[in-house]
C-alpha positions as CSV (number, residue, x, y, z in Angstrom):
1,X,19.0,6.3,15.7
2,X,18.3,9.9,14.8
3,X,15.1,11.8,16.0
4,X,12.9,11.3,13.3
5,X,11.5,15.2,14.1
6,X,15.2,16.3,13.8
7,X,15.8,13.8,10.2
8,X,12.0,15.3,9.0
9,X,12.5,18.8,9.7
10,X,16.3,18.8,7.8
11,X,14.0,17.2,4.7
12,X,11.8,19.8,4.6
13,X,14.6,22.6,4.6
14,X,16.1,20.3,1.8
15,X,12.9,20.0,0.0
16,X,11.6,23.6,0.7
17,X,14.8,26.0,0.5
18,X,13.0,28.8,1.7
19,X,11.2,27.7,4.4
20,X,12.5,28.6,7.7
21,X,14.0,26.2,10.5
22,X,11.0,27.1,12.9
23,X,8.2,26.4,10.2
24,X,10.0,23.3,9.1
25,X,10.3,22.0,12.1
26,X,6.1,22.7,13.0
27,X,5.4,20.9,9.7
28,X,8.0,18.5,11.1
29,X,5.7,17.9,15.0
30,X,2.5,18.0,12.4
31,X,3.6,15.2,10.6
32,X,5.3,13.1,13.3
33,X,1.6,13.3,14.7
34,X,-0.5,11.5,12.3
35,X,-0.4,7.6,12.9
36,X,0.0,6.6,9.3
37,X,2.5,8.6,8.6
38,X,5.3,7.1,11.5
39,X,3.8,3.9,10.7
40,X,5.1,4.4,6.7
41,X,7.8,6.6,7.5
42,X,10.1,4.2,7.7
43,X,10.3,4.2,3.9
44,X,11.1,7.1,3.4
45,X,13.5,7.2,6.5
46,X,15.4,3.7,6.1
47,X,18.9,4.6,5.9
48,X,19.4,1.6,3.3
49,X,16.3,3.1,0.8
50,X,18.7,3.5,-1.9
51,X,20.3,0.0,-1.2
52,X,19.2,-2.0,-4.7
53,X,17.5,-4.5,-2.9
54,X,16.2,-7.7,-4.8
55,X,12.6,-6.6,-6.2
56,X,9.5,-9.4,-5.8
57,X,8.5,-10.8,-9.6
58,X,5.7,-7.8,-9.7
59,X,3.1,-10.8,-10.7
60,X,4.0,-12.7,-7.0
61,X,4.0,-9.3,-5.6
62,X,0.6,-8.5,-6.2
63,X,-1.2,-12.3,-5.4
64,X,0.8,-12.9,-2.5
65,X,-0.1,-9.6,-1.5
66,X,-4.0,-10.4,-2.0
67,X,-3.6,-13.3,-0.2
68,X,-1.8,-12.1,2.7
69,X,-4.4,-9.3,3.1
70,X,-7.5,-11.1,2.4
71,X,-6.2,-12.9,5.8
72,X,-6.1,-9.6,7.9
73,X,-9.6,-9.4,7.0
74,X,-8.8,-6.2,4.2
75,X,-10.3,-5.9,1.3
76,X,-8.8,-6.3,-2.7
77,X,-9.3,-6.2,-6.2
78,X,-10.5,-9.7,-6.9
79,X,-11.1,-11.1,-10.3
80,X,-7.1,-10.7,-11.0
81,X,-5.6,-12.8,-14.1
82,X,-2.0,-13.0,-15.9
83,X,-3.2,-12.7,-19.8
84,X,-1.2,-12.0,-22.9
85,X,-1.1,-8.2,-24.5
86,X,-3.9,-9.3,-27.3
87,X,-6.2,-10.8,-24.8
88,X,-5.3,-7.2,-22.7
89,X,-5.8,-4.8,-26.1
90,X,-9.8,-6.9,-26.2
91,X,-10.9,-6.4,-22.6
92,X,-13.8,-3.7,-22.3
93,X,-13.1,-0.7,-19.9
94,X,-14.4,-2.2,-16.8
95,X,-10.6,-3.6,-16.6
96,X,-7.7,-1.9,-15.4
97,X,-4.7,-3.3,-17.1
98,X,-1.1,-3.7,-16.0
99,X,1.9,-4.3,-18.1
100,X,6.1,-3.6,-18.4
101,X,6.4,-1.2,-21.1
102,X,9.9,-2.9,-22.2
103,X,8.3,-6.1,-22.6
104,X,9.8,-7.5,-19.3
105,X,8.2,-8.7,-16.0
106,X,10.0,-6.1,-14.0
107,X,7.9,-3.3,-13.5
108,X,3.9,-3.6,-14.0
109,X,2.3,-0.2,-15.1
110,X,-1.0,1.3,-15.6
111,X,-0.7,3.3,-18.7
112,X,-3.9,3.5,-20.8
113,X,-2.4,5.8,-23.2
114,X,0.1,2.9,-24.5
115,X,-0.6,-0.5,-26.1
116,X,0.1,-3.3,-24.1
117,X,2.8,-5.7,-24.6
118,X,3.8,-8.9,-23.2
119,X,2.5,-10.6,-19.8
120,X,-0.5,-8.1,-18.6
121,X,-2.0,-8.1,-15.3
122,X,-5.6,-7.7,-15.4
123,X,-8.4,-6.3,-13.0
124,X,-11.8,-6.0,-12.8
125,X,-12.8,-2.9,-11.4
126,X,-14.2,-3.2,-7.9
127,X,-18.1,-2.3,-8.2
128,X,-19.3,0.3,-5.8
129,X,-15.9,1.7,-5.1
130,X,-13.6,4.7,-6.0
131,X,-10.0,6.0,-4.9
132,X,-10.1,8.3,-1.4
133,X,-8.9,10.9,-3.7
134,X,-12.0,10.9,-6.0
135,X,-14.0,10.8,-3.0
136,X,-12.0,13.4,-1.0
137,X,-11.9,15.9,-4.5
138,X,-15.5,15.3,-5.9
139,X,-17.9,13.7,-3.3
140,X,-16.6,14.8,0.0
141,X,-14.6,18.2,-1.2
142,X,-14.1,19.6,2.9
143,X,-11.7,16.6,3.4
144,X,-8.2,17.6,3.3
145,X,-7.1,14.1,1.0
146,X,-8.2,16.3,-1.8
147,X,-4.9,17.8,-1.9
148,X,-3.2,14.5,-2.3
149,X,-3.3,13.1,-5.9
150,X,-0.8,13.0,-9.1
151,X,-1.7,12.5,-12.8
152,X,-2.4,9.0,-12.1
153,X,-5.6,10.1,-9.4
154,X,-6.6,11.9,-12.3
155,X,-6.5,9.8,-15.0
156,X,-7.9,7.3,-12.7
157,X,-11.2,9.6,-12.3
158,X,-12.8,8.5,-15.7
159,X,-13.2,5.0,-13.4
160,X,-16.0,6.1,-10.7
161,X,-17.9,8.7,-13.1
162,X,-20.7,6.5,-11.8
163,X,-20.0,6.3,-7.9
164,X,-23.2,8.4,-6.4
165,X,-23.2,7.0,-2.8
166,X,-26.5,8.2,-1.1
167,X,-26.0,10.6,2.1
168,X,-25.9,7.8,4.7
169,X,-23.3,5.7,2.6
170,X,-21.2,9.0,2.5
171,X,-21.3,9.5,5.8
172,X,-19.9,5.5,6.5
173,X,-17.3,6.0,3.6
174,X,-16.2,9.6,5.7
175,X,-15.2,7.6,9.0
176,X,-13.9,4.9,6.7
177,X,-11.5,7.8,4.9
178,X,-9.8,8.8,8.8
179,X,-5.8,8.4,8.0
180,X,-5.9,7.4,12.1
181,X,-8.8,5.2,11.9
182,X,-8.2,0.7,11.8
183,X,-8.7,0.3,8.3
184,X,-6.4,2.6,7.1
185,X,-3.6,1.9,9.5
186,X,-4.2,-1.9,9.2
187,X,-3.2,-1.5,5.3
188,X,-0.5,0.8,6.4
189,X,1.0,-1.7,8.6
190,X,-0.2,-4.9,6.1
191,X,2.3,-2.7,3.1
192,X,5.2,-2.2,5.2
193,X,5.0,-6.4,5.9
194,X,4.4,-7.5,2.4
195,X,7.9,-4.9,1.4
196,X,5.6,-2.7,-0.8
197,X,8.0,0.2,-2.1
198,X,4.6,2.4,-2.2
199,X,2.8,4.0,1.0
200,X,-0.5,3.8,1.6
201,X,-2.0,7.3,0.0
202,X,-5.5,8.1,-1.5
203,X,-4.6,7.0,-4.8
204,X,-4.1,3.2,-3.8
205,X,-7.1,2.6,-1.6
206,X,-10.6,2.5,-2.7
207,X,-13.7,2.8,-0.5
208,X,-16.5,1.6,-1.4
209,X,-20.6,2.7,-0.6
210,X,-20.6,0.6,2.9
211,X,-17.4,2.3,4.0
212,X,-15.4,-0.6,3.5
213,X,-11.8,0.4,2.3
214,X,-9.7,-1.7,-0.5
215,X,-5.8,-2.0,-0.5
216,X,-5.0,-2.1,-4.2
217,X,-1.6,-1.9,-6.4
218,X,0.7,-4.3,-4.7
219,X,3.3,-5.3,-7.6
220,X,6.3,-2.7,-6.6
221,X,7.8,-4.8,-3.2
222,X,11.2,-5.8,-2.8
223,X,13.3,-8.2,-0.1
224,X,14.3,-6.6,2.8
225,X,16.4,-7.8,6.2
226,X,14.5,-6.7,8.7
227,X,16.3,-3.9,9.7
228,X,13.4,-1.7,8.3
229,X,10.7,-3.6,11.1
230,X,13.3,-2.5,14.5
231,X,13.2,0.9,13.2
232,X,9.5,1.1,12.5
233,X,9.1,-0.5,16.0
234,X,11.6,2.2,17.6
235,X,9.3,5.1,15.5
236,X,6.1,3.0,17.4
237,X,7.3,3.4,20.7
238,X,4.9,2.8,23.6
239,X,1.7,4.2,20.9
240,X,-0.5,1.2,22.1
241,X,-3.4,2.5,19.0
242,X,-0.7,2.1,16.8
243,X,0.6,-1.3,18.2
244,X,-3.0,-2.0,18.2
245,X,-3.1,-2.0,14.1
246,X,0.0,-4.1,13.9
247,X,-1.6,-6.7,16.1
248,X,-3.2,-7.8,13.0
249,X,-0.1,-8.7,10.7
250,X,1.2,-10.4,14.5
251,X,-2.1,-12.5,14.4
252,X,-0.9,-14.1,11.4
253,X,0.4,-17.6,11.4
254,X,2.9,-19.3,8.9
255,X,0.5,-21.5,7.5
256,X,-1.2,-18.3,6.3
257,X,1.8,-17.3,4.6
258,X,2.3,-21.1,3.2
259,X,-1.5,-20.7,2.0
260,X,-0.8,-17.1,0.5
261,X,1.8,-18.6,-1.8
262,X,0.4,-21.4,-3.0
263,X,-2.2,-18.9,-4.1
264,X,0.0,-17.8,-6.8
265,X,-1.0,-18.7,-10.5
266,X,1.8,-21.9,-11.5
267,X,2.1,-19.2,-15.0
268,X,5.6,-18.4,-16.8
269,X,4.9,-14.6,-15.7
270,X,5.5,-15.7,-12.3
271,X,8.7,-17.4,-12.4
272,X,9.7,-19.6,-9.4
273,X,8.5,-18.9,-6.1
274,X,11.5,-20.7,-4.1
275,X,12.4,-19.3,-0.8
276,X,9.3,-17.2,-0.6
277,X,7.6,-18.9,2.3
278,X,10.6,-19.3,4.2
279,X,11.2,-15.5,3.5
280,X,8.0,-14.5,4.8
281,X,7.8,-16.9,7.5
282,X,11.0,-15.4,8.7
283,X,9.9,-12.2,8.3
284,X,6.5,-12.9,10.2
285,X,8.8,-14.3,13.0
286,X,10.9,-11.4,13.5
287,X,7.8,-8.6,13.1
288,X,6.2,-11.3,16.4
289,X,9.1,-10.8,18.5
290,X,9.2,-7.1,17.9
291,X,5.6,-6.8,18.5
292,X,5.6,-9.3,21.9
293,X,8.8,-7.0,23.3
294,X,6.8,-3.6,22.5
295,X,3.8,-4.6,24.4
296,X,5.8,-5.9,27.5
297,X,7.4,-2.2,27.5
């Protein structure tokens, strides 16, 4: 394999045309450094990222998901339902609202400026709780997560107008926020097992008042063959914090995974779910062994 300092500093020249090789290669080291980021990077790295893989029904994507995570012990939306687009257009604002914009089950969307059609995913807002970003840009605005956000963050803002944590709660929901700390590598680790084609960033975790953070957005994950887990492993190393946070998905047992599925609504939206434990099970079996050889090294 490649040295991922050596693959992320030719990026950033790509990226960044006038950047120099030196600074590159600092932002490179800086990078490499923060826990998260190897623990994701292997997204973005996979040689086979472009490969059309087979995509998870979104709808399975994002209960299975739940389910799975509910069992490492992080938090979700709850209150989740599979409606059709008039029951969607009547819901009252405390919902957040997912649909295909062609009319398909292929790709779920937030998009408040268009009318829904079809099968919608619906959720209740999570009381108490807002995105990092909304925290990191209007509560706690020394935090360097206020950097990260796209249109969506913003749009998303108009959703915790009313999140006024007191002092102490702030300071919980600041240790909570630490891109090295458990929770947040525990959902890294928790996306890269359920195949979710979107990193963890500050737009798709929510913290809430007691410093408890929330995994959310779930329906983008595809098949993969396992190639992706050695190469996150190899990225690992000997980093026993980080093999630490993916003791948790390793703690899981197939009858968790059996259990997650049959958590999935029995609804048209969803299709069959054939093949999807033994997928997982496989998957869980294989992200074991890698985990059991790394702590004997």
């Amino acid at each position: 394999m490649h040295s991922p300092i050596s693959d992320l500093t030719g990026r950033l020249l790509k990226k960044f045309p006038g950047i120099s090789l030196e600074n590159a290669k600092a932002q490179a080291e800086e990078l490499w450094a923060l826990p998260s980021f190897r623990i994701s990077y292997v997204w973005t790295a996979s040689p086979n990222r472009y490969r059309a893989y087979d995509r998870l029904n979104p709808f399975v994507a994002e209960f299975f998901g739940q389910g799975v995570l509910r069992r490492l012990g992080i938090g979700t939306a709850s209150g989740q339902f599979i409606c059709t687009a008039e029951h969607a257009r009547a819901l009252s604002g405390d919902f957040v609202v997912k649909f295909d914009p062609n009319g398909c089950t292929r790709n779920l969307s937030w998009n408040p400026g268009a009318i829904p059609t079809g099968w919608c995913l619906a959720s209740r807002l999570v009381p108490d709780a807002a995105s990092l970003f909304f925290v990191a840009r209007k509560i706690v605005k020394t935090h360097p997560g206020r950097k990260h956000h796209g249109d969506g963050d913003e749009r998303a803002g108009r959703f915790y107008a009313n999140f006024n944590p007191t002092s102490p709660e702030i300071e919980q929901m600041k240790l909570a926020m630490a891109t090295d700390g458990v929770q947040y590598l525990s959902i890294a680790a928790a996306r890269v097992f359920l195949g979710c084609t979107c990193t963890p960033h500050f737009g798709n975790i929510l913290v809430n008042k007691h410093g408890k953070l929330i995994s959310i957005d779930h329906t983008n994950a595809e098949f993969k063959d396992g190639e992706e887990l050695k190469q996150m492993f190899h990225f690992i190393g000997r980093d026993s914090r980080l093999l630490d946070a993916l003791s948790g998905v390793a703690g899981l047992s197939e009858n968790d995974i059996r259990a997650s599925v049959d958590e999935i609504p029995n609804h048209p939206a969803c299709g069959s779910t054939a093949g999807l434990r033994e997928y997982f099970c496989q998957r869980l079996s294989l992200w074991k062994q890698l985990h059991t050889e790394a702590l004997r090294q």
